[in-house]
NUTILO-374453 format. One record per residue (C-alpha): y, x, z. Coordinates in steps of 0.2 Angstrom, whole numbers, padded with zeros to 4 digits, always signed. Layout:
REM NUTILO-374453
YXZ
...
END
This chain:
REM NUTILO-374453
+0000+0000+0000
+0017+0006-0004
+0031+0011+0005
+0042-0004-0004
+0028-0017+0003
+0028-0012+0021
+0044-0021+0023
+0039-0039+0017
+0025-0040+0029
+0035-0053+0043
+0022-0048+0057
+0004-0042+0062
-0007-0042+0047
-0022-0052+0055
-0033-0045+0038
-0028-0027+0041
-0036-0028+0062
-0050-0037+0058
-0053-0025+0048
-0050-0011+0058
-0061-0021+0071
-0073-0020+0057
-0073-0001+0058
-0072-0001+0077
-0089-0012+0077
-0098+0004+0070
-0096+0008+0088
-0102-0009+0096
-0114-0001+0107
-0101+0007+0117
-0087-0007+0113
-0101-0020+0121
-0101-0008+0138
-0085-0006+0137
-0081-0025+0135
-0094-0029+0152
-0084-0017+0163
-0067-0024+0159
-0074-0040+0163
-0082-0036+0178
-0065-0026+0181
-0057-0041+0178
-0067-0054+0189
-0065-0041+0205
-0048-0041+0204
-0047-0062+0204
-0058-0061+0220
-0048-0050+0228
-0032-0062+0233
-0047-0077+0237
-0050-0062+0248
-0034-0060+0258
-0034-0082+0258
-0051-0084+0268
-0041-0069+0281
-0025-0077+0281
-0032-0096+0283
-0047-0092+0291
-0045-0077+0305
-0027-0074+0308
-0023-0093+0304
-0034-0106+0310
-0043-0090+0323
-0062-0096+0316
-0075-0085+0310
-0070-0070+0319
-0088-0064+0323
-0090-0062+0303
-0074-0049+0301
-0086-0035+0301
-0095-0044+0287
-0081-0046+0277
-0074-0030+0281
-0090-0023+0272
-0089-0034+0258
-0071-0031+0255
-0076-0012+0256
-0089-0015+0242
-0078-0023+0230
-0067-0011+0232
-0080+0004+0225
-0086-0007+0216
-0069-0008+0206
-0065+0010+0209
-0081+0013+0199
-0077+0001+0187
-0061+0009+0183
-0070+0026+0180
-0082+0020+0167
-0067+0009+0159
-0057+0025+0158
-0072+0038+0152
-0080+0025+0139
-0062+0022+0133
-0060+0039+0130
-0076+0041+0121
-0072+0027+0110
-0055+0033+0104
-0063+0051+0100
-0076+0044+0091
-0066+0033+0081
-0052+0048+0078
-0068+0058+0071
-0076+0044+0061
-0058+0038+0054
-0054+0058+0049
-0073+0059+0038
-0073+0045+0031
-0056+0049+0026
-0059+0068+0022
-0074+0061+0011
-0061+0049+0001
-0050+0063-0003
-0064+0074-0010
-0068+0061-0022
-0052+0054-0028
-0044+0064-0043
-0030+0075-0048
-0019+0060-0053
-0020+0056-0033
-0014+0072-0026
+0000+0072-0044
+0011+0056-0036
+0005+0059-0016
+0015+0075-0005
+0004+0086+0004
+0015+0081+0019
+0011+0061+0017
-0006+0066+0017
-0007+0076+0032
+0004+0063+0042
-0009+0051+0038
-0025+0064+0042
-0016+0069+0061
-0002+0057+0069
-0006+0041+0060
-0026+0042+0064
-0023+0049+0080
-0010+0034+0086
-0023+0021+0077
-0037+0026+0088
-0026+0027+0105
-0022+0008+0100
-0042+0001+0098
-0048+0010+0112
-0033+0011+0125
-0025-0005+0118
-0035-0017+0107
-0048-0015+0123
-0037-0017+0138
-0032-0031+0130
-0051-0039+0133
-0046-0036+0152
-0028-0043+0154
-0035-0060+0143
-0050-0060+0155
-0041-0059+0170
-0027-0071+0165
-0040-0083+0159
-0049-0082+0179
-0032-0082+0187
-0027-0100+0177
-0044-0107+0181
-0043-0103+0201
-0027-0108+0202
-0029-0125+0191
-0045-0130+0203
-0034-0124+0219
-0018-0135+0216
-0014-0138+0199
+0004-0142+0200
+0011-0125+0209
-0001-0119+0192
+0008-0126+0181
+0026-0118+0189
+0016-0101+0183
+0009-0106+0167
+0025-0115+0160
+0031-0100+0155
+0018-0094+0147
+0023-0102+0129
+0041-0095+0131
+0037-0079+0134
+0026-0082+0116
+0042-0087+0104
+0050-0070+0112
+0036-0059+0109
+0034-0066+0091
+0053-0061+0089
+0051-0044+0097
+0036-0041+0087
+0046-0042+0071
+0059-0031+0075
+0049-0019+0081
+0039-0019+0069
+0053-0018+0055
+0060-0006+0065
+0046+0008+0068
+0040+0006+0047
+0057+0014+0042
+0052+0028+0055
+0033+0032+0051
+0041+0033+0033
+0054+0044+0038
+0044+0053+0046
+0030+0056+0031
+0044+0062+0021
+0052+0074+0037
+0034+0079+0037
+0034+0083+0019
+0049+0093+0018
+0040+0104+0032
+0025+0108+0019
+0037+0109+0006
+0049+0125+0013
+0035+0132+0021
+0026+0133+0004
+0040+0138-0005
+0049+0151+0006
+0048+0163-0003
+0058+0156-0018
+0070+0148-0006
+0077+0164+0001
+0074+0171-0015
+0086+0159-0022
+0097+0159-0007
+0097+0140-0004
+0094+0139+0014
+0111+0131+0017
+0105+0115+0007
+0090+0115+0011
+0097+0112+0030
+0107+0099+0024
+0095+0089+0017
+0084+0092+0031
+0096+0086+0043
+0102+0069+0033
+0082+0066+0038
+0081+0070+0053
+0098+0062+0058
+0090+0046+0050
+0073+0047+0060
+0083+0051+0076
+0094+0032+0071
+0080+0023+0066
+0070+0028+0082
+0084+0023+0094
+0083+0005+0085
+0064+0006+0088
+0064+0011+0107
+0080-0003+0110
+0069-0018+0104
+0056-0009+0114
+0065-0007+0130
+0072-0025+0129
+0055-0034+0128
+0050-0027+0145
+0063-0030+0157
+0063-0050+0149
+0043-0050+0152
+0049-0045+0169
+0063-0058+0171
+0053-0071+0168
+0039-0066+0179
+0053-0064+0194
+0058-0084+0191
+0041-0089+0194
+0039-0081+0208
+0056-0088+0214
+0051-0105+0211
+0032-0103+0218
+0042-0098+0236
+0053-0113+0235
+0043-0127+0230
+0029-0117+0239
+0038-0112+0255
+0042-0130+0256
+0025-0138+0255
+0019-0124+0270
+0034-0130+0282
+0027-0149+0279
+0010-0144+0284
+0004-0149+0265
+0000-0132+0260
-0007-0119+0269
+0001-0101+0271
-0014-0093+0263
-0014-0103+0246
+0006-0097+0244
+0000-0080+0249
-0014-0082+0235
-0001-0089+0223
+0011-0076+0224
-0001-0061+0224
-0007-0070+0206
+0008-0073+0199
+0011-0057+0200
-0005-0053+0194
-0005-0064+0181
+0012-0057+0172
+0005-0039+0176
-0009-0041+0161
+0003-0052+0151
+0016-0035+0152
+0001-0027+0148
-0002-0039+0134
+0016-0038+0127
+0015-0022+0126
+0000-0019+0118
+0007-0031+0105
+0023-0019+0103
+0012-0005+0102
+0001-0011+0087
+0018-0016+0079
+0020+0000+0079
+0003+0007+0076
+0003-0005+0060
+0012+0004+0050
+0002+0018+0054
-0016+0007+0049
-0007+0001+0037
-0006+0018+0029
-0023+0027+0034
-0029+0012+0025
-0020+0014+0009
-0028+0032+0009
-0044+0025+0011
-0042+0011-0002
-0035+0023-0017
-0043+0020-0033
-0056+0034-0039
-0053+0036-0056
-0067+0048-0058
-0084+0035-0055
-0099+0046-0051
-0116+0041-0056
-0133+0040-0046
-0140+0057-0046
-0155+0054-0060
-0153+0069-0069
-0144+0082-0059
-0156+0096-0061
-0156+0096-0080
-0150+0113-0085
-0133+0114-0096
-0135+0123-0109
-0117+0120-0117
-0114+0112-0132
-0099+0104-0129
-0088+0091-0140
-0072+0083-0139
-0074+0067-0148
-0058+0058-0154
-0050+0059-0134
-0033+0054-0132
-0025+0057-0114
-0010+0053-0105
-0001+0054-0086
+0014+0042-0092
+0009+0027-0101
+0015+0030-0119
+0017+0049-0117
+0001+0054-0126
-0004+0073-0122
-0018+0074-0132
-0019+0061-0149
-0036+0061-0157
-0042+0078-0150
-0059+0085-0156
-0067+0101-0154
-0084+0107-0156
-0091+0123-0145
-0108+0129-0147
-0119+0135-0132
-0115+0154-0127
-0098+0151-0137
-0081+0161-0132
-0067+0147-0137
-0051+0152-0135
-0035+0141-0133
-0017+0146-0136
-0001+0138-0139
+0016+0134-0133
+0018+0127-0115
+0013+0110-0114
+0003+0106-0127
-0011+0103-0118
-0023+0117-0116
-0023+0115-0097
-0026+0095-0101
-0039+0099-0113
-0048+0111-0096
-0046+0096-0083
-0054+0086-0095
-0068+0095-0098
-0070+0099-0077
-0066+0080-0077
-0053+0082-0065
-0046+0067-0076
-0056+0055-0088
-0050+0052-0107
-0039+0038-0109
-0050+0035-0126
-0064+0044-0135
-0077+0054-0127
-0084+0072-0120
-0101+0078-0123
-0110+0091-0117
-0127+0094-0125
-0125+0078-0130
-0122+0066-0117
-0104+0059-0111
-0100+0069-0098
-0096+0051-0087
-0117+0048-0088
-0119+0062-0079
-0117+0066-0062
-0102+0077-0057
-0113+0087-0045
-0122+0091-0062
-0106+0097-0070
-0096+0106-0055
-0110+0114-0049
-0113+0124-0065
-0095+0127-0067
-0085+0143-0064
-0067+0141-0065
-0054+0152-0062
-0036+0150-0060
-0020+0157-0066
-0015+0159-0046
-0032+0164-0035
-0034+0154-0021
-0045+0161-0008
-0050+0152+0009
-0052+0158+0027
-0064+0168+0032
-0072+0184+0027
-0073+0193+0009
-0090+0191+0008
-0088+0172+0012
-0076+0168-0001
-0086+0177-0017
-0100+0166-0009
-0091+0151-0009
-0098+0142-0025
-0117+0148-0020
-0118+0148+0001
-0136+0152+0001
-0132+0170-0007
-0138+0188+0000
-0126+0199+0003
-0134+0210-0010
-0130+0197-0021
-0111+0197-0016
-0110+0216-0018
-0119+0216-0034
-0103+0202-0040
-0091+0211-0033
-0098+0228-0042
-0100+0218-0058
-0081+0217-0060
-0074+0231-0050
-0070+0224-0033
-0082+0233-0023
-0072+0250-0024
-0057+0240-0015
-0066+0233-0005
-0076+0246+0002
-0058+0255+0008
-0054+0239+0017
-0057+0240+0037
-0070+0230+0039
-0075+0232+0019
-0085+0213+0016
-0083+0206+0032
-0064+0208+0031
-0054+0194+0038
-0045+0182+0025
-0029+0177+0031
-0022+0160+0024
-0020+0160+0004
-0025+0179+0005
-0008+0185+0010
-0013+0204+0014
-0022+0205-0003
-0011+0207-0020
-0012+0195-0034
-0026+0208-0046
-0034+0208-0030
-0038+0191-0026
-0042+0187-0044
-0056+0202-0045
-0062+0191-0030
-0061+0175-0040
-0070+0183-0053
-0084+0189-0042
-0086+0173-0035
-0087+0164-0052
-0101+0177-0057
-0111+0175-0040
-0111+0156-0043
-0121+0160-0059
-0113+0147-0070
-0119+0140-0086
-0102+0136-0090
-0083+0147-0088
-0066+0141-0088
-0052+0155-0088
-0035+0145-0086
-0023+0161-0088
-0034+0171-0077
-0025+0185-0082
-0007+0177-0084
+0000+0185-0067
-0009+0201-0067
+0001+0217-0068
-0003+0231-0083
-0013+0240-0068
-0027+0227-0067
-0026+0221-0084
-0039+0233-0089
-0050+0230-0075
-0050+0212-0077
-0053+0213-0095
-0070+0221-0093
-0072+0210-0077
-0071+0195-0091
-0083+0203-0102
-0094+0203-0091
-0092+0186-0083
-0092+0178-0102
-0108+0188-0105
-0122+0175-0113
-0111+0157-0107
-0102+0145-0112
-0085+0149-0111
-0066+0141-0114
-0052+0153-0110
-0034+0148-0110
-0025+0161-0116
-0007+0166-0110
-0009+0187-0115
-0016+0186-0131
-0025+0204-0133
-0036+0196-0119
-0044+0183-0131
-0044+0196-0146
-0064+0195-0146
-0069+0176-0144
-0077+0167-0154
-0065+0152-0158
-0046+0155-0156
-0040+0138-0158
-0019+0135-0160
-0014+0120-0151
+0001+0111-0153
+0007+0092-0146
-0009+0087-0143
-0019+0094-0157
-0028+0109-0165
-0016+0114-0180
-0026+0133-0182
-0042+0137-0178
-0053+0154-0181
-0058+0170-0174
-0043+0183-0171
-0046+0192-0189
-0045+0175-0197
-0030+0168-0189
-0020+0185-0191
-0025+0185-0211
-0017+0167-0210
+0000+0174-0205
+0005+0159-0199
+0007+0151-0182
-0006+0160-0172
+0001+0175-0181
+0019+0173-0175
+0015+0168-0158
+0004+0186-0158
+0015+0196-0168
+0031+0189-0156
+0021+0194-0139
+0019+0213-0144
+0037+0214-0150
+0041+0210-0133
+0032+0222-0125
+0036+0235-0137
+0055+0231-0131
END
């Protein structure tokens, strides 16, 4: 649901909490338990004031039954462990239940990111992600197991509170329970304007949270290009917003309460009078007004609670609202039943009449077919934006084809399973990105179950064992985020080694090479050769001496091949890959 939506919701979305109830049921076991001590929670602290009655009329009053004040006195002791005990399992059980929900609520929702696409993570900040991974789950799952549950005990003991009081003398009752439906059409309003009010903050806050990812990412260029001063502005225009908006929240917030409060106060008021009266004309006894009062305070306690919990899953709606969202994202990529996942590729690949866009009406590939035989080098090369990188994602089916289809040995790629087609996959990217952990870990990455022989062959195979080695700890070298203590040739040699130790049937290069200095370009070229050796291979191509020796170069321009041939064939053209070949060694030449 989108941020626009959230503000013509009026109040609590009764869909959205059943189904987070729904989720919460997974639970039941524990949610049962937890449901049988609030009760019995509930039902001791109803006995208690029938309790201090019996004394009152019984013993101090009326001076009967005084042989059976040792009795009492050990009953009254009992229930009084017995609820201590009570409040211990409530507050342990409670506390399992939100952990376990927090933990189910962050797979299931870690699960859903894996599988939705690229188009996903194009129109969705890291940062809005994150907010709704931490803070929003975590705020959901204080609300089912501190709130949505408490709730259980205030409605149980409100419940045995009216029904004692009705059968005791139903008219000081109703002095209590009259204001019971005017403390309704208040909380209805409160609970709209809190509401309303803490959406614009979760939203402010997504996009305060974003920025955060987005300076921390890009720091590098931000001091580079000395915009610090505006960044802080637009920081602060945020945070001044989110400080506003906040303040609005906690006024509605703080204003419920108090009138809860009032409100509870005027009964009491009017119980003593009305009550007081009836004790002085001998047609109540002093023990049923002490019982009264000790309810009605009782009674508004778990209505407070009540409110509260109300104005806390205002709040927390907005938060469910978006953890749901997530959840609910449409996965353009449909996997299939894994029928056929351990049929080797072998790598014929063909692009069939595919057409692709982002933007409806913004066609990046029109018509698009390309034919690459098994063990095949293809090359692809063209001015930026033409679709080369378009042509790679759709081949890794990061995105499907808006029409036509992609074959590999001559099945649509979408009949087949995308463990089928990632696992045999080596992809390497323009800018490495390594993970945390070890050196020998991340060559590993694409093939867990490999000997560390294995790794050091990899790494040997294209030159990233000699750099290694002169590491401190060689292998089992620490990887700091991103690889920040390696250099850019550096992390690419290890991206190289772990595409070769993954042993795949089939290699992308998107401008491996494209950030590399002249003092790794040489290295890396063998490494290639040797990764290329005997697969399936498409290589986009920024330097173009590194492509010189595939066996397809294809030109591609708006969407389409407009040359295609191997590098003698092309240059003999003197046409466009010509220029674009020509051009590039003039400029180094300058």
């Amino acid at each position: 649901m989108d941020d626009q939506e959230f503000s013509s919701l009026p109040s609590l979305d009764q869909g959205l909490w059943k189904r987070i109830l729904s989720i919460l049921w997974i639970f039941k076991r524990d949610v049962l338990i937890l449901f049988s001590f609030m009760v019995t929670l509930a039902l001791g602290d109803v006995i208690f004031p029938l309790f201090n009655r019996f004394a009152l009329d019984e013993f101090i009053s009326a001076g009967r039954y005084l042989d059976r004040i040792p009795l009492f006195a050990s009953l009254y002791v009992m229930l009084i462990v017995v609820q201590t005990f009570m409040v211990y399992l409530f507050i342990k059980q409670a506390g399992k239940i939100e952990m376990n929900f927090a933990y189910h609520m962050r797979k299931v929702s870690f699960e859903k990111l894996q599988r939705l696409s690229f188009s996903y993570y194009d129109t969705h900040a890291s940062g809005w992600i994150l907010s709704r991974m931490t803070s929003d789950i975590n705020r959901l799952s204080e609300i089912v197991s501190w709130g949505l549950l408490d709730m259980v005990w205030g409605l149980a003991m409100m419940i045995g509170i009216s029904v004692v009081m009705l059968i005791i003398n139903a008219y000081l009752a109703l002095l209590v329970l009259v204001m019971v439906p005017v403390l309704y059409v208040i909380a209805r309003y409160f609970q709209k304007q809190i509401l309303k009010a803490y959406r614009d903050v979760r939203k402010i806050n997504s996009m305060i949270t974003a920025d955060f990812s987005e300076m921390i990412l890009g720091i590098k260029s931000i001091k580079t290009l000395a915009i610090e001063p505006k960044r802080e502005k637009s920081f602060s225009t945020l945070a001044t917003s989110m400080r506003q908006k906040s303040i609005r929240s906690a006024l509605f917030s703080s204003l419920f309460m108090p009138i809860v409060f009032a409100f509870a106060s005027i009964s009491s008021a009017s119980l003593l009078s009305f009550g007081g009266q009836a004790v002085l004309v001998g047609t109540l006894g002093l023990g049923t007004l002490l019982l009264y009062v000790q309810y009605v305070n009782a009674f508004f306690e778990p209505l407070r609670n009540i409110a509260r919990i109300l104005a806390e899953m205002q709040m927390a709606q907005a938060s469910a609202e978006r953890v749901l969202s997530l959840l609910d994202a449409k996965e353009d990529i449909v996997d299939v039943s894994v029928t056929n996942e351990h049929i080797p590729l072998k790598g014929d690949i063909v692009f069939d009449n595919v057409n692709f866009h982002y933007i409806e009406g913004e066609n990046v590939l029109t018509d698009f077919n390309l034919k690459i035989k098994a063990g095949q080098t293809v090359a692809l090369v063209g001015e930026s934006g033409g679709g080369k990188s378009t042509i790679v994602n759709l081949l890794c089916r990061f995105y499907e084809p808006t029409s036509g289809q992609i074959l590999i040995d001559g099945i649509n790629i979408q009949e087949r399973p995308l463990s089928w087609l990632r696992s045999s996959l080596g992809y390497v990217l323009q800018t490495p990105h390594l993970f945390m952990g070890t050196i020998a870990s991340n060559i590993a990455y694409g093939r867990p179950n490999a000997s560390l022989e294995d790794i050091i062959s990899a790494a040997k195979a294209v030159h990233a064992h000699d750099f290694i080695m002169k590491l401190e700890k060689g292998y089992d070298e620490p990887v700091l985020e991103g690889g920040a203590k390696l250099s850019v040739g550096e992390k690419q040699l290890i991206s190289f080694a772990r595409a070769l130790c993954a042993n795949p049937s089939l290699i992308i290069l998107d401008e491996a090479t494209a950030s590399i200095d002249s003092n790794h370009e040489a290295i890396l070229q063998d490494a290639i050769k040797t990764l290329l050796k005997g697969k399936s291979a498409v290589v986009v191509a920024h330097r173009l001496s590194t492509i010189v020796n595939a066996d397809l170069i294809c030109v591609i321009s708006k969407g389409r091949i407009v040359e295609s041939g191997t590098h003698n064939e092309l240059i003999n053209l003197k046409k466009r890959y010509y220029e674009l070949y020509t051009h590039q060694f003039e400029q180094l030449d300058d």
